[in-house]
ROLUM-572606 format. One record per residue (C-alpha): residue number from 1; residue in three letters; chain; x, y, z. Coordinates in nm, 3 decimals. Layout:
+-----+-----+---+---------+---------+---------+
:   k :   r : c :    east :   north :      up :
+-----+-----+---+---------+---------+---------+
: NUM : ALA : A :       X :       Y :       Z :
...
+-----+-----+---+---------+---------+---------+
# end
This chain:
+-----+-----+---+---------+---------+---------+
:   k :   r : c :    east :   north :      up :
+-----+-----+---+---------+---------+---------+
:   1 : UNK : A :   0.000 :   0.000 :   0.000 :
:   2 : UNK : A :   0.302 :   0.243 :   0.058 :
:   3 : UNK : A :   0.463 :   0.189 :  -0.257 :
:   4 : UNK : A :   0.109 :   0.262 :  -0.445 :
:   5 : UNK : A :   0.083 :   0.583 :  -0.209 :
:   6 : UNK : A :   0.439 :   0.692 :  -0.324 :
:   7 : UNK : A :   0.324 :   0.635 :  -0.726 :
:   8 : UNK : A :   0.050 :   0.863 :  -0.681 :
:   9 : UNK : A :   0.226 :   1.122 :  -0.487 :
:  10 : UNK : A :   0.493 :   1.141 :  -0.725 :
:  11 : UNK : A :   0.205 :   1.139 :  -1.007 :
:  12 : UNK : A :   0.081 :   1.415 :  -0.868 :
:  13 : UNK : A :   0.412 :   1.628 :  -0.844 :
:  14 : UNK : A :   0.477 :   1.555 :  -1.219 :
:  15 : UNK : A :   0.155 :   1.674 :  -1.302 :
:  16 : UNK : A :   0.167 :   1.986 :  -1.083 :
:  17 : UNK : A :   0.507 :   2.016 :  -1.233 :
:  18 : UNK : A :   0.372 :   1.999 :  -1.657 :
:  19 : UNK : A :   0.090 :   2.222 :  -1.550 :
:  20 : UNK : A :   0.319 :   2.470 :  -1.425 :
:  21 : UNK : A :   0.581 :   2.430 :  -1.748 :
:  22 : UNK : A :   0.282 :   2.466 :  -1.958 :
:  23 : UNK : A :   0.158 :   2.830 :  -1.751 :
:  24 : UNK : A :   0.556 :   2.926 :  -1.870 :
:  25 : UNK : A :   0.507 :   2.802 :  -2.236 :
:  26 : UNK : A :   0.146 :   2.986 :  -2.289 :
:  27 : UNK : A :   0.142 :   3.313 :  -2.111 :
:  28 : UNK : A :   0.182 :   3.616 :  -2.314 :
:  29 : UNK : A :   0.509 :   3.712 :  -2.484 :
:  30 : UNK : A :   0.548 :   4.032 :  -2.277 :
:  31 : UNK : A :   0.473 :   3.878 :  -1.988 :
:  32 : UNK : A :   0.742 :   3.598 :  -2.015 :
:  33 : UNK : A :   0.966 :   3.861 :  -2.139 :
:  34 : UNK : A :   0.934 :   4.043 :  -1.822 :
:  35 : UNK : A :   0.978 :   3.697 :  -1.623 :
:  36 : UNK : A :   1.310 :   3.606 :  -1.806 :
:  37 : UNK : A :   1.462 :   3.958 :  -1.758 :
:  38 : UNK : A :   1.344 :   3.915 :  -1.367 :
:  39 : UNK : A :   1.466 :   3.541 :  -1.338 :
:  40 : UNK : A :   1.806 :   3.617 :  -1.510 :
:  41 : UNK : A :   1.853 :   3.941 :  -1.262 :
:  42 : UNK : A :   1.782 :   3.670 :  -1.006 :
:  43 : UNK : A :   1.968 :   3.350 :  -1.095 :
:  44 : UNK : A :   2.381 :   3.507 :  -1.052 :
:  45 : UNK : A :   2.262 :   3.667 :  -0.687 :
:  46 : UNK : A :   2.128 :   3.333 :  -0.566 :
:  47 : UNK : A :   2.376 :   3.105 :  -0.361 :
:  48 : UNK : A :   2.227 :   2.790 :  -0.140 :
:  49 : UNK : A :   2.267 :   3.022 :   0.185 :
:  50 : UNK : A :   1.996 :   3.260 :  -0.013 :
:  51 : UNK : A :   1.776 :   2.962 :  -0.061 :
:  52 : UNK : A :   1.738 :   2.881 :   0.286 :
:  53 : UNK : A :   1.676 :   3.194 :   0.437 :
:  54 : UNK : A :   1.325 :   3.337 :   0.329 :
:  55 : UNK : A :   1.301 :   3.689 :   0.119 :
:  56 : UNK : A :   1.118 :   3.929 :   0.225 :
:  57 : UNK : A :   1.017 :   4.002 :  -0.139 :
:  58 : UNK : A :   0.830 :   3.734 :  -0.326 :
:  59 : UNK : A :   0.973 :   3.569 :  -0.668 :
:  60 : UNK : A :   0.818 :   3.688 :  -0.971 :
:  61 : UNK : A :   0.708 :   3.231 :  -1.035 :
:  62 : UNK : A :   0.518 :   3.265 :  -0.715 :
:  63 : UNK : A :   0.327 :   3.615 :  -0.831 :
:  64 : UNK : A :   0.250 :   3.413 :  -1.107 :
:  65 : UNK : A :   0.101 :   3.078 :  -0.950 :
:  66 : UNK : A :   0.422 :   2.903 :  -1.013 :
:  67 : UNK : A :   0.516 :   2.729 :  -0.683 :
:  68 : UNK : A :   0.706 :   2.414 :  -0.764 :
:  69 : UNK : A :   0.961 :   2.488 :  -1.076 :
:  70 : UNK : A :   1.276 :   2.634 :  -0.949 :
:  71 : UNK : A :   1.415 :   2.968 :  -1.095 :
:  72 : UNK : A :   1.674 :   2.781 :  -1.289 :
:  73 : UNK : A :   1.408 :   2.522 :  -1.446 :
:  74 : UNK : A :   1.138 :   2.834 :  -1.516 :
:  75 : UNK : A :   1.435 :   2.959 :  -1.719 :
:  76 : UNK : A :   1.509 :   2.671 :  -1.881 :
:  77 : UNK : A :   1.170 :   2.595 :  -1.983 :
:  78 : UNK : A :   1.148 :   2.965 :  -2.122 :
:  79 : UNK : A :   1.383 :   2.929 :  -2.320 :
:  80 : UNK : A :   1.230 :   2.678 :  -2.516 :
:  81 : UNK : A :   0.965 :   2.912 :  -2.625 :
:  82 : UNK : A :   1.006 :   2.947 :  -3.021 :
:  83 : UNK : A :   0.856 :   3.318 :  -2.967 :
:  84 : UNK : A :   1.139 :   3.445 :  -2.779 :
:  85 : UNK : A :   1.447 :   3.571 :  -2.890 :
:  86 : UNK : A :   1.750 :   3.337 :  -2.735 :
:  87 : UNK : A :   1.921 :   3.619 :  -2.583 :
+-----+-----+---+---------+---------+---------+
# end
């Protein structure tokens, strides 16, 4: 019974996951414009000591609904939108 509970947990982390990777792929161009500039300015100033300690400002993915991609994997999955430039 544990191992079944652990499928559908992880199930349900994947899917939360794709939802959120599909929010990234389909929200407007200016919009995920404005969230690549933010999540570049944000990626070089982030060490694992920043991660631990809370900020008193919230990240531009959680203004957005986006709660379980990290900063590094919203960026990655931006840049596989064809309607952005590759800058």
């Amino acid at each position: 019974m544990l191992d079944f509970l652990e499928n559908i947990n992880r199930s349900v982390f994947f899917a939360v996951r794709c939802r959120e990777s599909a929010t990234l792929l389909t929200m407007p161009i200016g919009s995920a414009l404005l969230l690549r500039d933010a999540l570049k300015q944000e990626l070089p100033n982030l060490t694992t000591s920043d991660s631990i300690q809370a900020s008193p400002m919230p990240s531009p993915l959680h203004e957005m609904g986006i709660h379980h991609l990290s900063s590094f994997e919203a960026e990655q999955v931006l840049q596989h939108r064809l309607d952005l430039p590759n800058c």
